[in-house]
C-alpha positions in Angstrom: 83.4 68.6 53.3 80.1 66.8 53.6 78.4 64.4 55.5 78.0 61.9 53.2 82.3 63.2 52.2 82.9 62.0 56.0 81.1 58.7 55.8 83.0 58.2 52.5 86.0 58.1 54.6 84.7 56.1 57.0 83.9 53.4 54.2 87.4 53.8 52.9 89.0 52.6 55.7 86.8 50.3 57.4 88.7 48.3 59.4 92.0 49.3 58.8 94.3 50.9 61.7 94.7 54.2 61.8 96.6 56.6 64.3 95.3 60.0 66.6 97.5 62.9 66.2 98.8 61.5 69.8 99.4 58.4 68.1 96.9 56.1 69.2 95.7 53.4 67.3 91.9 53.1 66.6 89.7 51.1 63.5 86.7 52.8 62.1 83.5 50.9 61.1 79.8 52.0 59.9 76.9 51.6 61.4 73.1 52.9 60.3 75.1 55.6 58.2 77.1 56.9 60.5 81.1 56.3 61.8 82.1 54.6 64.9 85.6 54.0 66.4 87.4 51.2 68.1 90.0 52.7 69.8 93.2 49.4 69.9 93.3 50.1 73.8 89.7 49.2 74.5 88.3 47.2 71.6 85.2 48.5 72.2 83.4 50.5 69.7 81.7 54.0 69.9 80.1 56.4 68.5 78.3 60.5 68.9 75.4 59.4 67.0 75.3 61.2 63.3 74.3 64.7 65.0 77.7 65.2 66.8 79.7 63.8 63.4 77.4 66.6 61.3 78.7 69.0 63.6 81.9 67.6 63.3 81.9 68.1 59.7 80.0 72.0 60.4 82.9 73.2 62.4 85.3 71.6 60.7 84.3 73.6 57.7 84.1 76.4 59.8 87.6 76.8 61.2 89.1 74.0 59.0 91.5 72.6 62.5 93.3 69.5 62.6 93.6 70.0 66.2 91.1 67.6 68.0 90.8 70.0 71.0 88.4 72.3 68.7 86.3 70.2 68.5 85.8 69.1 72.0 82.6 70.9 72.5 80.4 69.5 69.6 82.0 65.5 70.0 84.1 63.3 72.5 85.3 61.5 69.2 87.2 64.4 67.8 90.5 62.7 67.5 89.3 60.0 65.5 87.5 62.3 63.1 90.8 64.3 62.9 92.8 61.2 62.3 90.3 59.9 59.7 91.0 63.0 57.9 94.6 63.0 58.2 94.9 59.5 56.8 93.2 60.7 53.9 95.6 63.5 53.2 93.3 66.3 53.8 95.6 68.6 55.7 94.3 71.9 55.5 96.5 73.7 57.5 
């Protein structure tokens, strides 16, 4: 996967609910070319900056996880990432 993979996603569903791997409901928007996340519970949005989503999308290649855990070192939005990706069917596992 790419960055610009990832913030295909990101456009693909803009503003539509999606769920965490815990279930959690959050929206994903765009912003300066890069993804943010409203999680339902809080409303408010936020974002890594593009550097922590690039090494998202670095590890993820990496070790190819779905487990938002693996990714706690690199971004506090891992679970979003994760459920971005699951949304989209791209279950590696």
């Amino acid at each position: 996967m790419t960055y610009d993979e990832l913030l295909e996603l990101a456009r693909r569903f803009d503003g539509r609910t999606l769920t965490t791997v815990t279930g959690r409901e959050f929206r994903v928007g765009i912003y300066r070319d890069c993804p943010f996340f409203i999680p339902e519970s809080s409303g408010y949005g936020q974002s890594d900056g593009r550097k922590a989503a690039e090494a998202f999308v670095a590890r993820f290649n990496e070790i190819e996880s779905l487990r938002p855990g693996d990714y706690g070192d690199v971004t506090r939005n891992a679970s979003y990432f994760v459920g971005m990706l699951l949304a989209a069917g791209r279950d590696r596992s």
